[in-house]
C-alpha positions as semicolon CSV with decimal commas, in nm:
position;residue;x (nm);y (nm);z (nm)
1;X;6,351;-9,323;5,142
2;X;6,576;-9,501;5,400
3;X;6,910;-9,665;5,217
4;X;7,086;-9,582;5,537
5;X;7,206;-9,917;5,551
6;X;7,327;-9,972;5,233
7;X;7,488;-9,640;5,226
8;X;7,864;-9,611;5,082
9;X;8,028;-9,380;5,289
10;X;8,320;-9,483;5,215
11;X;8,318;-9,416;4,838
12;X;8,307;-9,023;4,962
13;X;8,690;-9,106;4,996
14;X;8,687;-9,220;4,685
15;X;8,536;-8,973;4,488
16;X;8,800;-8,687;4,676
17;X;9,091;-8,884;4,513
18;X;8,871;-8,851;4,154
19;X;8,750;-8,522;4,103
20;X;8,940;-8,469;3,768
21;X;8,790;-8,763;3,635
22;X;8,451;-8,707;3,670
23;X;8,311;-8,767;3,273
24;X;7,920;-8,708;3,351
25;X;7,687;-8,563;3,626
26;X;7,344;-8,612;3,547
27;X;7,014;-8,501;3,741
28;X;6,786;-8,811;3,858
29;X;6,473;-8,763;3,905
30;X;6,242;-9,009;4,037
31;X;5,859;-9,070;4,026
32;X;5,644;-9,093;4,306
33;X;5,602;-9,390;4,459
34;X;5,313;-9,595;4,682
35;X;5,389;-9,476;5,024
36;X;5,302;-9,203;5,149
37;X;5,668;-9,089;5,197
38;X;5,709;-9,118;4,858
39;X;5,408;-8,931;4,723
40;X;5,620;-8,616;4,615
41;X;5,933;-8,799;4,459
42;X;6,263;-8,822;4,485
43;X;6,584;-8,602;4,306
44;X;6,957;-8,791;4,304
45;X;7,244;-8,692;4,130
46;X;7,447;-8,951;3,940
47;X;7,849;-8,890;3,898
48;X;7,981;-9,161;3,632
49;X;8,390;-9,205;3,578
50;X;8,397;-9,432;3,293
51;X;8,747;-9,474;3,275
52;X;8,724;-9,555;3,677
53;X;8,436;-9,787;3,635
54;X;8,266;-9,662;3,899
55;X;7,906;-9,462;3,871
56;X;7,802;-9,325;4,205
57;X;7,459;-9,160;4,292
58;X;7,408;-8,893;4,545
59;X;7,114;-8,823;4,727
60;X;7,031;-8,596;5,036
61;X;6,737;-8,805;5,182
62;X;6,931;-9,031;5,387
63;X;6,787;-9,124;5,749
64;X;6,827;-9,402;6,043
65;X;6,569;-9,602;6,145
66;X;6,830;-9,739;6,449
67;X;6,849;-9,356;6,601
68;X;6,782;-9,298;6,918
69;X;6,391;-9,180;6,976
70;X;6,341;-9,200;6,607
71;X;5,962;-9,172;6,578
72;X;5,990;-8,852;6,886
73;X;6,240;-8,705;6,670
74;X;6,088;-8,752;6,352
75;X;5,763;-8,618;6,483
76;X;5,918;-8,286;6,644
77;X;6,090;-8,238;6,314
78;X;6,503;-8,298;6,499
79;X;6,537;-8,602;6,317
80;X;6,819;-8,518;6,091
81;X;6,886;-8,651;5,725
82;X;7,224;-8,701;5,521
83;X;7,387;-8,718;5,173
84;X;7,513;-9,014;5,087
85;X;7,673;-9,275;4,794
86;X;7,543;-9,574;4,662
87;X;7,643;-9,799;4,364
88;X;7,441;-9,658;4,043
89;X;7,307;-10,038;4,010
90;X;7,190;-10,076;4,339
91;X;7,002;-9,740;4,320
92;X;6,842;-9,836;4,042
93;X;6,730;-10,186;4,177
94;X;6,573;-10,082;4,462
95;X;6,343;-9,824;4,202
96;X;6,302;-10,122;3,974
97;X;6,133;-10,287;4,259
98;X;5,891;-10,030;4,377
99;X;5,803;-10,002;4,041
100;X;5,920;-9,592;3,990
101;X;5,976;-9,441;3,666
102;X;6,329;-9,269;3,676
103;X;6,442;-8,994;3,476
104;X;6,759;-8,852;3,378
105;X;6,946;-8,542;3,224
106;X;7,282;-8,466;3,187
107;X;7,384;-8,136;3,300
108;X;7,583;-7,896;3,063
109;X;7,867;-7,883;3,257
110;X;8,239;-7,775;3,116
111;X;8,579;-7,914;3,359
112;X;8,575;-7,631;3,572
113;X;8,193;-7,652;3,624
114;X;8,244;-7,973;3,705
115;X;8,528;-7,970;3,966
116;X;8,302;-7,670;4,132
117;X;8,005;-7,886;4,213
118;X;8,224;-8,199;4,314
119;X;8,425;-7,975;4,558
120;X;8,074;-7,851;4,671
121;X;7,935;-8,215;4,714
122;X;8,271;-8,314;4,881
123;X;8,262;-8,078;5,147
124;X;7,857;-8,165;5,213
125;X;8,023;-8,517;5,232
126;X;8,252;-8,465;5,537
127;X;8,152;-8,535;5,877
128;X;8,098;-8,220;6,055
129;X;7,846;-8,121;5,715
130;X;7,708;-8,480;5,650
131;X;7,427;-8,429;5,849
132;X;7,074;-8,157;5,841
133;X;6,798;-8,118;5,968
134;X;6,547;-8,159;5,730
135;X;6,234;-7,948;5,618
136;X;5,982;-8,032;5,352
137;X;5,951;-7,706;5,192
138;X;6,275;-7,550;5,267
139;X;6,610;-7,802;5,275
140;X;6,526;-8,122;5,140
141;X;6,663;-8,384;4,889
142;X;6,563;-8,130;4,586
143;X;6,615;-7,788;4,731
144;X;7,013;-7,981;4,839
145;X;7,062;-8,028;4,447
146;X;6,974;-7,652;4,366
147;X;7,194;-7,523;4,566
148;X;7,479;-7,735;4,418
149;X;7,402;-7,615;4,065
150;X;7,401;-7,256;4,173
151;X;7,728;-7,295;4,293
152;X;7,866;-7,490;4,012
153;X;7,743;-7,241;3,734
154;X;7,745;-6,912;3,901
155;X;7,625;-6,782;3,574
156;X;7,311;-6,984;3,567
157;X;6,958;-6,794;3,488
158;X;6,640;-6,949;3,588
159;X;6,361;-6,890;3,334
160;X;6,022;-6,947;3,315
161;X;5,651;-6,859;3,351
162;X;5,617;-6,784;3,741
163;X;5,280;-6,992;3,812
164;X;5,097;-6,841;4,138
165;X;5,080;-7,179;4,345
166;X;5,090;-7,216;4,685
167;X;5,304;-7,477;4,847
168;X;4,956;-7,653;4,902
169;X;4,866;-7,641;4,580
170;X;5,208;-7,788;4,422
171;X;5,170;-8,072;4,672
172;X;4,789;-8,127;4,607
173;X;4,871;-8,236;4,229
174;X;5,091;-8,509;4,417
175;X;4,811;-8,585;4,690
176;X;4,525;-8,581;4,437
177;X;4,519;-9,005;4,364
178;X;4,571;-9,049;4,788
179;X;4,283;-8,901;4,896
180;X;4,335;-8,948;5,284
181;X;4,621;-8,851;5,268
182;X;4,555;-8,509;5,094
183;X;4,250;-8,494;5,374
184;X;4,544;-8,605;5,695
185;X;4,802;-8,384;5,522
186;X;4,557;-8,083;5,530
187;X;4,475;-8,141;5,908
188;X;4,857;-8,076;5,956
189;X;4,988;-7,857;5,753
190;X;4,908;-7,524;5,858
191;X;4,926;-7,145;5,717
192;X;5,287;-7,144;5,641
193;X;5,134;-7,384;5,336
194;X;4,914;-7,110;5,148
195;X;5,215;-6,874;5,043
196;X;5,280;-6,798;4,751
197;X;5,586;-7,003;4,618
198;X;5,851;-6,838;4,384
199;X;6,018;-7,008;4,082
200;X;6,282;-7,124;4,325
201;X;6,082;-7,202;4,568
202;X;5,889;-7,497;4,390
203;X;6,189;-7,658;4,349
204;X;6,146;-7,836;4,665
205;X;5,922;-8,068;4,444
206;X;6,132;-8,318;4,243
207;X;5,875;-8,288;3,952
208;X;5,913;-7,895;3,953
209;X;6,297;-7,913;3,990
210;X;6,315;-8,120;3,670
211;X;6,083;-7,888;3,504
212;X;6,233;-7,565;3,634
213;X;6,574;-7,632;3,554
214;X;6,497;-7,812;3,219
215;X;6,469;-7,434;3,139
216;X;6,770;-7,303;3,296
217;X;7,101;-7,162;3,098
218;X;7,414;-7,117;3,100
219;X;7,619;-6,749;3,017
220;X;7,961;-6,857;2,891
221;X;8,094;-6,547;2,763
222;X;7,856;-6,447;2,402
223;X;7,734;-6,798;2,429
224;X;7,407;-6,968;2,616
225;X;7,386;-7,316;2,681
226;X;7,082;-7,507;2,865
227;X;7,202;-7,667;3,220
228;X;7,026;-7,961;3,136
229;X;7,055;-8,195;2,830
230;X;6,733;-8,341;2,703
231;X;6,550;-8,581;2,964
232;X;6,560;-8,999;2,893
233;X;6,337;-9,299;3,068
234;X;6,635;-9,457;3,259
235;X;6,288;-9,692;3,424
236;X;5,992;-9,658;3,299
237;X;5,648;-9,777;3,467
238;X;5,331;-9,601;3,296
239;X;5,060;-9,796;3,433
240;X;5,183;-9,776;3,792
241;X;5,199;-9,403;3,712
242;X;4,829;-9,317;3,602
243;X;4,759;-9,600;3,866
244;X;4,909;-9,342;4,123
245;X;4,731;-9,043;3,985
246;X;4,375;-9,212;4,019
247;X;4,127;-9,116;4,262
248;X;3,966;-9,318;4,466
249;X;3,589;-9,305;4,494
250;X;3,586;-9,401;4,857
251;X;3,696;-9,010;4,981
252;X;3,672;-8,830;5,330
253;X;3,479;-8,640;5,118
254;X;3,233;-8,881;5,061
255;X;3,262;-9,073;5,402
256;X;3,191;-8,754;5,631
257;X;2,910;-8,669;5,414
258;X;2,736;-9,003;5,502
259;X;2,809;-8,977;5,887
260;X;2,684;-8,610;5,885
261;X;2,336;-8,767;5,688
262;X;2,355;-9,111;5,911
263;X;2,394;-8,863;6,225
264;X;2,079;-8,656;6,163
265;X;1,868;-8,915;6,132
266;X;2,021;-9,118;6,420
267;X;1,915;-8,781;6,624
268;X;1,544;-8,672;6,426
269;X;1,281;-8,885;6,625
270;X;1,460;-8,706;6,984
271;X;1,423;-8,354;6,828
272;X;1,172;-8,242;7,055
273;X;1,309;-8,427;7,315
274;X;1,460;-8,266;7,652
275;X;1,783;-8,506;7,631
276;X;1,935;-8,730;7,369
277;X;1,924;-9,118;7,472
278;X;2,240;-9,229;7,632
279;X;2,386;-9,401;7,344
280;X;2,336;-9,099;7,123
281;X;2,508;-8,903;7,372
282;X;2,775;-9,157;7,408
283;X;2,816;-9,171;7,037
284;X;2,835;-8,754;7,025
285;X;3,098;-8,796;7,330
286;X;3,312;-9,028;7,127
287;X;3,329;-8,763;6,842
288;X;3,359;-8,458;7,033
289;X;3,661;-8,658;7,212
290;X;3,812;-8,744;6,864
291;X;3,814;-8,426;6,739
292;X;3,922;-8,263;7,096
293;X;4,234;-8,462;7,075
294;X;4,302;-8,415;6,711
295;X;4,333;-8,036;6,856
296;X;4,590;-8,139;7,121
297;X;4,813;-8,292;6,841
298;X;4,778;-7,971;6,643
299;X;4,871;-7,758;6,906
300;X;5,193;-7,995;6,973
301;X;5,289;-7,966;6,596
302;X;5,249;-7,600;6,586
303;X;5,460;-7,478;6,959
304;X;5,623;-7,826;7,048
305;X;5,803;-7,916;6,716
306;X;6,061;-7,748;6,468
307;X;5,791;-7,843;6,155
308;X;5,757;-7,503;5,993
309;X;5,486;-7,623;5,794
310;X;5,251;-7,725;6,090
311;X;5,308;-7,359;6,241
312;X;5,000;-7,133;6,213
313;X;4,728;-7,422;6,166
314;X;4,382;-7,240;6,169
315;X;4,220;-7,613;6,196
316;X;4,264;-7,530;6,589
317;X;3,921;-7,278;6,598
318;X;3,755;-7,578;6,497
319;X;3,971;-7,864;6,608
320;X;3,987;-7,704;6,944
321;X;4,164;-7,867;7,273
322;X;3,831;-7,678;7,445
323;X;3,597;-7,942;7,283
324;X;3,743;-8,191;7,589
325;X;3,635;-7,921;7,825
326;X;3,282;-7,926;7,683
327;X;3,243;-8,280;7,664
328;X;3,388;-8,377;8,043
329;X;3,229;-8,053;8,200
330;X;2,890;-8,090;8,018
331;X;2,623;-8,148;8,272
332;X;2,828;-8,000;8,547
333;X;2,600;-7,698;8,650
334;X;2,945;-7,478;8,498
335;X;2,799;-7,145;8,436
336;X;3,049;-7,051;8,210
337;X;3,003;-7,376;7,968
338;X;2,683;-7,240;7,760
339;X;2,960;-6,915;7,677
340;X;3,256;-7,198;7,595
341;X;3,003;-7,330;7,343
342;X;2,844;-7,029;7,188
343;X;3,267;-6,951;7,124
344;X;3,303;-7,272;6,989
345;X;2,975;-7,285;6,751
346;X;3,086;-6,915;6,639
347;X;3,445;-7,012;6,530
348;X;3,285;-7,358;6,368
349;X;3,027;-7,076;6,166
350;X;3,406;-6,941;6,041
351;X;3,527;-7,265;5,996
352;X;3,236;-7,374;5,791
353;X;3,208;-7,083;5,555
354;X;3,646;-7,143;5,525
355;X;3,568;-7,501;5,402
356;X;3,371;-7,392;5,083
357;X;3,474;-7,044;5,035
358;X;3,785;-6,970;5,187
359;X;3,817;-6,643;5,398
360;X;4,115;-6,761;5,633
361;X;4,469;-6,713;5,554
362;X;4,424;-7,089;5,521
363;X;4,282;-7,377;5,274
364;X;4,055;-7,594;5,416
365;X;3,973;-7,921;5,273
366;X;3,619;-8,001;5,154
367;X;3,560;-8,300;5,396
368;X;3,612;-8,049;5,674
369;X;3,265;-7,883;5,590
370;X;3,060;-8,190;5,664
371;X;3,328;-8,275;5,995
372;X;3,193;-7,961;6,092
373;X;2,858;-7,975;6,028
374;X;2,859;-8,280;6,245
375;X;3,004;-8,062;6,507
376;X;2,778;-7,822;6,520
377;X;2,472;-8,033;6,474
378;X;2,652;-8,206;6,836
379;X;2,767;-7,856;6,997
380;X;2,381;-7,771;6,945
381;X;2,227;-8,096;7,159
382;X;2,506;-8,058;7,447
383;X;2,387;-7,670;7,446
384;X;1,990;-7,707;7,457
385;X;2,103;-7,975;7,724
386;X;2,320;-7,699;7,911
387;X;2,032;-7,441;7,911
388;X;1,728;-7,683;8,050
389;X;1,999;-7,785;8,303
């Protein structure tokens, strides 16, 4: 979410001169939206001085489109967000539009509670601490606002059931009504995704931090208090909610088991053949290419970015930089190329078997089985084509 623009810095003064008067600090959370940057949510938190008139929100997913090298930054993970201050009515405007349920729950909070997490969301305001560099699963707009509450109520106890999710499988129950983007997301999001998360942990999700900390309490001496007071529709949108949460029939699922079927029998009448027609070839070029450069991009997410989530992607035996080699060295008289294949078919086997049943420290997404299967079905012509050479 980029209110960069409309962002009130300047009420960070303000809210320094006011910290005694703060009447109510409530938890936002907001409902996933259309885009695909706002699949997962959004978490805000409101500070309201009645007597002041004045009701600020304060979020940590602040960004600028104007920076210099934006998209280069943003793709090697340098980009760096902020916490900022808007007008509660404007905030709640630009939700209204985008058609976003919004949540809210007071938090539990006595004076000196409250003076804690202001001083704590003062000093994030200044200058020098404005500004972070982002990271979906570690320091993000949610993870920001659990860290303030610790620090307010350093008596606060987390309950709950500990669920044993993943970080892929908390944002798959996002993903599940965008299913190309669950399929793109899966292409980039490597190992570090499949861990085990911990209670505090899957509070990187604005869903789970709402759900988490609806649980949480407060020790005040022989008394318990919840953090969080019960949650209210401040917007509510259901049929653009179950709208979001609807699949699609038209899946890479679905689409890469077609080409796999439309491929074979492109390719039966020439099974006996020495060499595939030219425009066979040319089509099994263009995919090998596709998929060769898919593998450069993974590599450059993995070693040439800060993205801790892209690190460890096991999509590269399969999505391999060394299909390119194979597909411009083909034909070449390279006695080494029938080897680079036989490698290349053997880690697709793995692959394969990882799509279905997975064996890899990493999930693979269905649609990758049939991508695959293409592969190999391709891998197989170039190498009976290598061998009669």
């Amino acid at each position: 979410m980029n209110f960069f623009k409309t962002t009130i810095l300047g009420l960070a003064m303000m809210l320094i001169s006011v910290v005694a008067s703060a009447q109510e600090i409530s938890l936002l959370t907001i409902a996933p939206g259309d885009m695909v940057y706002d699949t997962y949510g959004h978490s805000a938190l409101r500070v309201n001085y009645p007597d002041r008139d004045m009701d600020l929100v304060y979020n940590y997913g602040l960004y600028d489109f104007n920076t210099p090298g934006f998209v280069m930054k943003f793709m090697r993970g340098k980009l760096l967000y902020q916490v900022g201050a808007h007008r509660y009515n404007s905030f709640l405007y630009n939700y209204n539009l985008d058609k976003r349920s919004i949540y809210e729950q007071k938090l539990n909070l006595n004076e000196i509670e409250k003076a804690a997490l202001i001083k704590a969301l003062r000093i994030n305001m200044l200058k020098e601490n404005r500004s972070y560099k982002y990271d979906f699963f570690f320091d993000n707009c949610s993870t920001r606002l659990r860290d303030l509450f610790e620090v307010a109520a350093d008596s606060l106890e987390i309950h709950g059931e500990i669920q044993a999710l993943t970080y892929r499988d908390l944002i798959k129950k996002h993903q599940y009504g965008m299913p190309w983007s669950d399929f793109g997301i899966d292409l980039i999001i490597g190992a570090k995704a499949d861990v085990l998360s911990s209670l505090d942990d899957q509070m990187f999700l604005p869903l789970y931090l709402k759900q988490v900390l609806s649980k949480a309490e407060i020790q005040r001496g022989n008394t318990v208090e919840p953090l969080l007071g019960e949650a209210y529709k401040v917007l509510s949108f259901p049929e653009e909610t179950e709208k979001r949460l609807t699949r699609s029939w038209f899946t890479p699922e679905l689409v890469f088991a077609l080409l796999a079927l439309f491929l074979l029998m492109l390719r039966w009448p020439y099974r006996k053949e020495k060499v595939l027609p030219k425009w066979l070839r040319n089509i099994d070029g263009t995919y090998i290419t596709i998929l060769g450069i898919l593998g450069l991009l993974l590599a450059f997410m993995w070693w040439g970015t800060d993205h801790v989530p892209t690190k460890s992607n096991w999509n590269l035996i399969w999505l391999s930089p060394l299909l390119l080699i194979i597909h411009f060295g083909k034909g070449k008289g390279f006695v080494w190329m029938t080897y680079l294949i036989y490698l290349m078919l053997f880690t697709c086997l793995i692959a394969l078997v990882n799509a279905w049943i997975q064996i890899l420290p990493q999930q693979f997404n269905v649609a990758f089985g049939w991508m695959i299967l293409i592969e190999i079905m391709i891998l197989l012509s170039v190498l009976k084509m290598e061998k009669r050479a």
